[in-house]
C-alpha positions in Angstrom: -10.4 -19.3 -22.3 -13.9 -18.8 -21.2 -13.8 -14.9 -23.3 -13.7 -17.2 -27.0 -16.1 -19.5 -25.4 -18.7 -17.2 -24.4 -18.0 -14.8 -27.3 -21.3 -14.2 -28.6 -22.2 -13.1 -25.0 -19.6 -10.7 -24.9 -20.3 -9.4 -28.1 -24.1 -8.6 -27.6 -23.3 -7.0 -24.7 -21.2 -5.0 -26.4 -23.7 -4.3 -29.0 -26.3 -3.2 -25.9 -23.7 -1.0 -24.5 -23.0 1.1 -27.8 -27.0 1.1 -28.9 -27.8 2.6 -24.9 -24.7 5.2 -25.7 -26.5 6.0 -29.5 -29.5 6.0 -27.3 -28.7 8.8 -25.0 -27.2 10.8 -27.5 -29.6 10.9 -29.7 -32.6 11.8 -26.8 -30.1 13.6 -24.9 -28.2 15.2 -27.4 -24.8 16.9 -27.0 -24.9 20.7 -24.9 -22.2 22.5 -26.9 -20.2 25.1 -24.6 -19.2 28.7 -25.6 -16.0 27.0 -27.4 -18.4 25.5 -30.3 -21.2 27.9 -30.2 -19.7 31.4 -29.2 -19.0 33.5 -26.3 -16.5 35.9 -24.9 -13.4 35.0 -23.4 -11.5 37.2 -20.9 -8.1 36.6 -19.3 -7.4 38.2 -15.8 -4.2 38.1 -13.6 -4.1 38.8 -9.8 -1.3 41.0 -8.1 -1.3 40.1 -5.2 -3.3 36.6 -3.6 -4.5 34.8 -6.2 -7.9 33.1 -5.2 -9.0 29.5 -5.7 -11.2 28.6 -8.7 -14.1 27.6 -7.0 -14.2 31.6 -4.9 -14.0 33.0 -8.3 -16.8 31.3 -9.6 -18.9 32.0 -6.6 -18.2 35.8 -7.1 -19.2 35.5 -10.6 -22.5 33.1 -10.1 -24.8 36.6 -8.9 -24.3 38.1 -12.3 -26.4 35.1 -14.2 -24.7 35.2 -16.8 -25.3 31.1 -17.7 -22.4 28.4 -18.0 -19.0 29.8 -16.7 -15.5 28.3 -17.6 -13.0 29.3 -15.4 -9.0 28.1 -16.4 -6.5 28.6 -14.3 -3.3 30.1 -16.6 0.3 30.4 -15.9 0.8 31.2 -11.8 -1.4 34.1 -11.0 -4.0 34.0 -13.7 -7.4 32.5 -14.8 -8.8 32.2 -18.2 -13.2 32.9 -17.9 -15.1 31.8 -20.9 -19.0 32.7 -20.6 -21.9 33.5 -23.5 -21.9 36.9 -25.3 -21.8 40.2 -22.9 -22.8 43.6 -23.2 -20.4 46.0 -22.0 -22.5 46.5 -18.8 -22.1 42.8 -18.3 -18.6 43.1 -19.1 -17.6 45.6 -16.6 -19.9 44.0 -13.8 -17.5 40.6 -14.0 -14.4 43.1 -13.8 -15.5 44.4 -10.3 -17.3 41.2 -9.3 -13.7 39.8 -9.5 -12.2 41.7 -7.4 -9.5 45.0 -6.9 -6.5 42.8 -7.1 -7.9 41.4 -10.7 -6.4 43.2 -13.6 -7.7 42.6 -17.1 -5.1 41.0 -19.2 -7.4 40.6 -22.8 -11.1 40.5 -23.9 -11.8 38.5 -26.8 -15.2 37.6 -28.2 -15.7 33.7 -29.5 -17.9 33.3 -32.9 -19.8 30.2 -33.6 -17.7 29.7 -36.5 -14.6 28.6 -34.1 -16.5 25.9 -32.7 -17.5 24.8 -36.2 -13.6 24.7 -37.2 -13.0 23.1 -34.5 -15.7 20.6 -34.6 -14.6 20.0 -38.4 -10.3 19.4 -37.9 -11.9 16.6 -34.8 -13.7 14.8 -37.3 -10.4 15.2 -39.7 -8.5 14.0 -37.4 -10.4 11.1 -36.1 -10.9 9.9 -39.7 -6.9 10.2 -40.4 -5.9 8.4 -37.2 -8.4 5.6 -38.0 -7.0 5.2 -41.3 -3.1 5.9 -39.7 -4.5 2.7 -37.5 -5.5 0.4 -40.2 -2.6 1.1 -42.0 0.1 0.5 -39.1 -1.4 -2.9 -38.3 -1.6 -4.2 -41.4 2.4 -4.0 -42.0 2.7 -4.8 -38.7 1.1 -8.3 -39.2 1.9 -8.2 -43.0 3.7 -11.6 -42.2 0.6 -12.9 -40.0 -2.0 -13.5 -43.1 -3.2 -16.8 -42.3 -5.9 -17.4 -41.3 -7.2 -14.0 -41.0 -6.0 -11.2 -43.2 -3.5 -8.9 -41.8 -6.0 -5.4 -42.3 -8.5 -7.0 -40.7 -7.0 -6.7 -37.5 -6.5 -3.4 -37.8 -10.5 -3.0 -38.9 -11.3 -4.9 -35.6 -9.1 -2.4 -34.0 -11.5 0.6 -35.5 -14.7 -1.2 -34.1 -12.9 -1.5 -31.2 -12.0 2.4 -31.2 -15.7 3.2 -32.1 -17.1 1.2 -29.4 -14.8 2.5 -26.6 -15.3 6.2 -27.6 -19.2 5.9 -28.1 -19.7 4.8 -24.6 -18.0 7.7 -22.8 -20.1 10.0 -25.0 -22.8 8.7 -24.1 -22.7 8.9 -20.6 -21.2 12.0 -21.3 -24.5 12.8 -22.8 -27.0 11.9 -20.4 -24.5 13.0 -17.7 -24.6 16.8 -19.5 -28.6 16.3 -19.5 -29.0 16.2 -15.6 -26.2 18.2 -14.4 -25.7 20.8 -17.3 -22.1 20.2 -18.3 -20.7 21.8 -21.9 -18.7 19.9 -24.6 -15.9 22.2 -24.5 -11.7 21.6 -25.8 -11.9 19.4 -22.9 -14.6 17.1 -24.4 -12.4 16.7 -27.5 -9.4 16.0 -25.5 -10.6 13.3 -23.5 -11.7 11.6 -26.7 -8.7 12.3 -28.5 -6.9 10.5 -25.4 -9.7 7.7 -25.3 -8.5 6.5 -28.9 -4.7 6.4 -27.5 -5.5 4.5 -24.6 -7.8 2.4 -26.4 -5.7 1.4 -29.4 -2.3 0.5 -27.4 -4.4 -2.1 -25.3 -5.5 -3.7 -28.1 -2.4 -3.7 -30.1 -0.9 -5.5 -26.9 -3.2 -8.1 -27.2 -3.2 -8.6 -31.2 1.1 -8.6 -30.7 0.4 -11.5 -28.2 -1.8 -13.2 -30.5 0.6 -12.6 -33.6 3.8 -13.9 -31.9 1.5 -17.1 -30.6 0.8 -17.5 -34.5 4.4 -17.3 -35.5 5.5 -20.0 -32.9 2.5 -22.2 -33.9 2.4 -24.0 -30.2 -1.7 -24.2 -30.6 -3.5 -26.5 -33.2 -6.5 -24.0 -33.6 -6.9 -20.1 -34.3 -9.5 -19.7 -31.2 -6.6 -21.6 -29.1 -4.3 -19.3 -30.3 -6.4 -16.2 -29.8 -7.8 -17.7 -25.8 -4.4 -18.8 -24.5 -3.0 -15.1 -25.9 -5.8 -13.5 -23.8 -4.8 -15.6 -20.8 -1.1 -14.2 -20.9 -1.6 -10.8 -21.0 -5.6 -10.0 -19.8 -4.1 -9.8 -16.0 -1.7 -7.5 -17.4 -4.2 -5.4 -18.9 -6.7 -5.3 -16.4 -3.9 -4.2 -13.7 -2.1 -1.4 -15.6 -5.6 -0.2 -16.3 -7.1 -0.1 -12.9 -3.8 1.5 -11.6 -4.7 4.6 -14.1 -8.5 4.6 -13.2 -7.2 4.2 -9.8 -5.5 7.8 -10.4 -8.5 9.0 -12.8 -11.0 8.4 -9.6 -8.6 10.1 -7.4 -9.4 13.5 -9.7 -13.3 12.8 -10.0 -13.6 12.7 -6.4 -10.9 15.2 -5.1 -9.9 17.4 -8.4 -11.3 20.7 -9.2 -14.8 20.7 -10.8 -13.5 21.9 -14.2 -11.9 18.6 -15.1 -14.8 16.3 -13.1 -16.5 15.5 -16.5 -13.2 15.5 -18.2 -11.9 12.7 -15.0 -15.4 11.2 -15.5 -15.1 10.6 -19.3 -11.4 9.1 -19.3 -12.5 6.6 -16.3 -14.8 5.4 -18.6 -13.1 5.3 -21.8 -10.1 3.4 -20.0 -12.6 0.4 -18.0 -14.0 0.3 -21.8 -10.9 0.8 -23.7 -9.8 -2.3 -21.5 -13.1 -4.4 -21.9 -12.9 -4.0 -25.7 -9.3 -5.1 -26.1 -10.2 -8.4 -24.4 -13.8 -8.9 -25.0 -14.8 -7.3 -28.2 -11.4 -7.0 -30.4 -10.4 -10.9 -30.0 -13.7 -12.4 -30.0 -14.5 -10.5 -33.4 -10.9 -12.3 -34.5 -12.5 -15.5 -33.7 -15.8 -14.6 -35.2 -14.2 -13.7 -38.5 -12.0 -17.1 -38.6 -15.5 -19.2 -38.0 -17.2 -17.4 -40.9 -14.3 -17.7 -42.7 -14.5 -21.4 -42.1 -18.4 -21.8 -42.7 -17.8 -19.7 -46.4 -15.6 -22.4 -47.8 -17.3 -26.1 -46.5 
């Protein structure tokens, strides 16, 4: 298959993407919301009509009181996250949201939330890796030879890495322009990045495991490029049916979850590319050095 054949091009173009995506986040940087840094949180319910998200934020954009997160919760609710208020700040977004707005709770956030939070990500990201590495290698426990059976699961972290450093990225210069917080959101659509990511990929490696069992091909890379050619249309369709949905909500769902839309389209198209053009090529890669270590 012309992927194996043209691996090293696929592979430095992988390396490009993820050095732009380190790029951007390190000039752009990441613009943490009230949920890492602080804020106040207040919870209102409506009695009667409950308004759509976008009139309450317009009520509230007169106050200036900086980024604004508006939830919806339960049926006649809304959840509205904003920086630290004073109490005359406080009682100006109770009237600017109206009679029929009742004040459920008032919370405020500390900066040591966000860093909780921030830390049990990292923890988890680090034990799913490892959960990762560890469920491939007794999967292909009886698939050794010729590459060992951890190493797949390895290839399946780079693969992880690679797929969730590019939506960040753009996430990152994307936050630049237009302002947009890392908020719970932000972790989510990671969080859901490395699910998405990691099944693609495990589909391919299971293809590529069961053509090694059977033993129909002479060579490893024939093995590996005529696995890719049985299941890459199935891939690419299944994903373009979800980014086919994701788009739908970038371009017609409420601006809360845009960037959160925005983030998974990306993370799927990437999750996808990876699982054909970066995770097998690597397999191959390995194999030849493999091969050149013991002439």
């Amino acid at each position: 298959m012309f992927v194996i054949k043209y691996k090293k091009i696929f592979l430095i173009i992988s390396i490009v993407l993820v050095a732009l995506s380190i790029a951007s986040i390190s000039i752009f940087g990441l613009n943490l919301g009230i949920d890492f840094k602080g804020g106040a949180q207040m919870e209102v319910v409506y009695t009667t009509t409950v308004p759509e998200q976008a009139d309450i934020e317009g009520k509230i954009a007169p106050l200036s009181l900086g980024q604004i997160l508006t939830q919806p919760t339960g049926t006649n609710g809304y959840i509205i996250k904003t920086r630290s208020l004073t109490e005359a700040e406080h009682i100006s977004l109770v009237k600017a949201l109206g009679p029929d707005a009742t004040e459920k709770s008032f919370t405020s956030i500390g900066p040591s939330v966000g860093k909780e939070l921030a830390r049990k990500a990292i923890i988890l990201f680090v034990l799913v890796s490892l959960g990762i590495i560890f469920f491939i290698a007794f999967s292909f426990r009886k698939v050794s030879k010729p590459i060992s059976s951890w190493k797949y699961g390895f290839i399946a972290i780079v693969s992880l890495i690679h797929d969730v450093l590019i939506p960040v990225g753009v996430f990152a210069a994307i936050s630049h322009f237009v302002g947009t917080e890392v908020d719970t959101l932000f972790v989510v659509a990671v969080l859901t990045i490395l699910g998405l990511s990691v099944s693609d990929t495990i589909v391919v490696f299971d293809r590529i495991r069961e053509n090694l069992r059977v033993g129909h091909f002479k060579t490893f890379q024939e093995t590996v490029g005529n696995s890719l050619r049985q299941v890459y249309t199935r891939s690419i369709m299944t994903s373009l049916t979800v980014i086919m949905v994701l788009l739908s909500l970038v371009f017609f769902g409420p601006h809360s979850t845009r960037v959160f839309a925005i983030m998974l389209t990306a993370g799927m198209f990437f999750g996808t590319y990876s699982s054909i053009f970066l995770a097998s090529p690597l397999l191959v890669f390995l194999n030849n050095r493999l091969i050149e270590k013991t002439k």
